[in-house]
N, C-alpha and C positions, 0 to 999 in steps of 0.2 A: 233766568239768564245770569245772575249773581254768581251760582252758583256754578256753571259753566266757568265764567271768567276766571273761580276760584282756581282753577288746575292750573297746572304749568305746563305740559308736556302732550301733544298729540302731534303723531307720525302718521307721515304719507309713505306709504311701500307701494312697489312695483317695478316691474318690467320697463324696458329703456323702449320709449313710445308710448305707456301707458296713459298717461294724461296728470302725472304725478304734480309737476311742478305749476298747471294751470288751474288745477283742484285746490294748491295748495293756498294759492294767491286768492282763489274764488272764496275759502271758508274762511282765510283770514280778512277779508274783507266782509264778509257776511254776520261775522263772530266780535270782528277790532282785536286778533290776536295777532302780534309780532309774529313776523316768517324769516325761518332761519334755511336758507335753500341751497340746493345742493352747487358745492364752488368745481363748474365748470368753468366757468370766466377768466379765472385766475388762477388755475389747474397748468401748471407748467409741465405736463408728461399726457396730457391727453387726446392732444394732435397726432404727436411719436407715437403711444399708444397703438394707435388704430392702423398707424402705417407700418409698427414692428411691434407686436405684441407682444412677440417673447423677449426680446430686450430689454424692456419697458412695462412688464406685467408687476413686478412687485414694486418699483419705483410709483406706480400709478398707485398700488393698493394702500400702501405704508401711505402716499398724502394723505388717498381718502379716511381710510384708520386715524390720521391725528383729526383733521377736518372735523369729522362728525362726532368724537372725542371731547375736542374742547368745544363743540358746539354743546353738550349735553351737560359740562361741568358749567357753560356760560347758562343753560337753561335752570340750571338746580339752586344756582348761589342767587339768581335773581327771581325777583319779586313776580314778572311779568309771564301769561299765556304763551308760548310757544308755540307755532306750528310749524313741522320739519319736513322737510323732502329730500326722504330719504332717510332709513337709520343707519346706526352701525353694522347690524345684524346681517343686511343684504349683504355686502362684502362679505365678511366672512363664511357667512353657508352658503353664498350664489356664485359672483364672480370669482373671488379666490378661489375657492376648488376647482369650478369651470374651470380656470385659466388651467390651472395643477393638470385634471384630467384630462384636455386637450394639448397638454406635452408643453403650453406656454407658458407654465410658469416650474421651476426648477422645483424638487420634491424639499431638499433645504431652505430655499426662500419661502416655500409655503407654508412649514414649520415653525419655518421664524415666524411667520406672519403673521399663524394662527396663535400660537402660544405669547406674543406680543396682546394680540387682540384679547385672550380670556384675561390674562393681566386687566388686561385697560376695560373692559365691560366686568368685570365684578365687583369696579369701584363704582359704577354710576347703576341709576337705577333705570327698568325699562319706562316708555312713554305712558301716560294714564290710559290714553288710548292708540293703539294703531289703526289705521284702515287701511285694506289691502286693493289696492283695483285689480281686478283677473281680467284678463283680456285673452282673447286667440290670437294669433301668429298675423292672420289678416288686419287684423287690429291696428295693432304692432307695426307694421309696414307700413301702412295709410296713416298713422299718424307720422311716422318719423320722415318719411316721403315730403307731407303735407309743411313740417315747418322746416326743411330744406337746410340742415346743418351740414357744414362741408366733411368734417371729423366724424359721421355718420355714415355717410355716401359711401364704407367697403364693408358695414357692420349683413355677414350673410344671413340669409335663413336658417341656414343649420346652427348657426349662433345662438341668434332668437328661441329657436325651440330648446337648445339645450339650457338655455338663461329660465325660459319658463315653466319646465319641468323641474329646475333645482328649486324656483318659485314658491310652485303649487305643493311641493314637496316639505318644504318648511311653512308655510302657511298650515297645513295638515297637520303638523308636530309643533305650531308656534303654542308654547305653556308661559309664556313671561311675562304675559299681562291679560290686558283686555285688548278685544278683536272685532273690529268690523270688517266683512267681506263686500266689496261691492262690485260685481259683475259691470263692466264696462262696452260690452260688444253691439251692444242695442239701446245706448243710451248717449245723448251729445248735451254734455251737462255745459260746454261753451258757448253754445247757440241756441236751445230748449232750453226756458226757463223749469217749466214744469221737473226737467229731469233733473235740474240743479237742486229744485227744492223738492224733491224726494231724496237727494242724497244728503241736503240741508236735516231732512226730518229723519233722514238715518242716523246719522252722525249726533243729534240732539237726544234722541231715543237712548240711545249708549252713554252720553254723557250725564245721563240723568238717573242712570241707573245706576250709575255710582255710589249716588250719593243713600 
């Protein structure tokens, strides 16, 4: 377990419904690592967002991009385990294109966006480990349904599928660290203890193998 606590940096990825941010809270309490979580809360373009995406696509992306930026400089300069929900990486290979490729985000602001982001990700370094939750589309709905967010309630299906095709897509070509995958469609790691602690002894497995 020493050993474990030694690292600084492990990332929760996934799909919007995935179970990211309840995982995230589940293994930092399981582990006693600080959680550094994705800032919905105090997200001043995320409401607009959802209600004008093209308006409000790259004003939403540029937060997110500083957000998880100085979340990763605050994880590196300090002493302390980090757990993160959410990287930098999903914005830029998932939603920012999305947006780009569905006509809502301008081909110039996307540029900017991205050529800002390689800038600002080749000063930090990747997470020791990430884990991925994969989920299907069903998944996906039943959860976001289930915890009832108002800024949620126009997010379509064709959204979703095209969110977790860009996904599974980078996931398949992720090279910038270590990877766990963990299939989420048959498994209620909130309510099942058992399925918590198989993803408990996933996640320990990986870290152990580090060393």
């Amino acid at each position: 377990m020493s050993k474990i606590k030694s690292l600084k940096h492990i990332a929760i990825a996934g799909n919007i419904g995935a179970g990211k941010t309840t995982l995230t809270g589940l293994l930092a309490k399981h582990f006693g690592w600080e959680v550094h979580y994705e800032d919905t809360e105090t997200n001043p373009y995320l409401g607009d967002f959802y209600d004008d995406m093209h308006r409000w696509s790259f004003n939403l992306q540029i937060f997110f991009l500083n957000s998880r930026y100085r979340q990763i400089v605050d994880i590196q300069q300090g002493d302390k385990t980090i757990i993160q929900d959410r990287t930098i990486y999903e914005d830029a290979f998932i939603f920012a294109p999305n947006l780009h490729e569905m006509g809502l985000m301008e081909k110039r602001d996307f540029d900017n966006y991205f050529d800002l982001f390689k800038t600002m990700s080749a000063q930090v370094k990747p997470p020791d480990l990430l884990v991925y939750l994969r989920a299907d589309i069903s998944t996906l709905v039943g959860n976001i349904h289930k915890r009832g967010r108002d800024y949620e309630g126009s997010i379509s299906i064709d959204y979703l599928k095209k969110l977790n095709e860009r996904y599974n897509n980078w996931i398949d070509n992720y090279t910038e660290g270590n990877l766990l995958i963990i299939k989420t469609d048959n498994i209620d790691f909130v309510n099942n203890a058992e399925d918590l602690g198989y993803i408990i002894n996933q996640v320990e497995g990986e870290l152990n193998g580090l060393f």
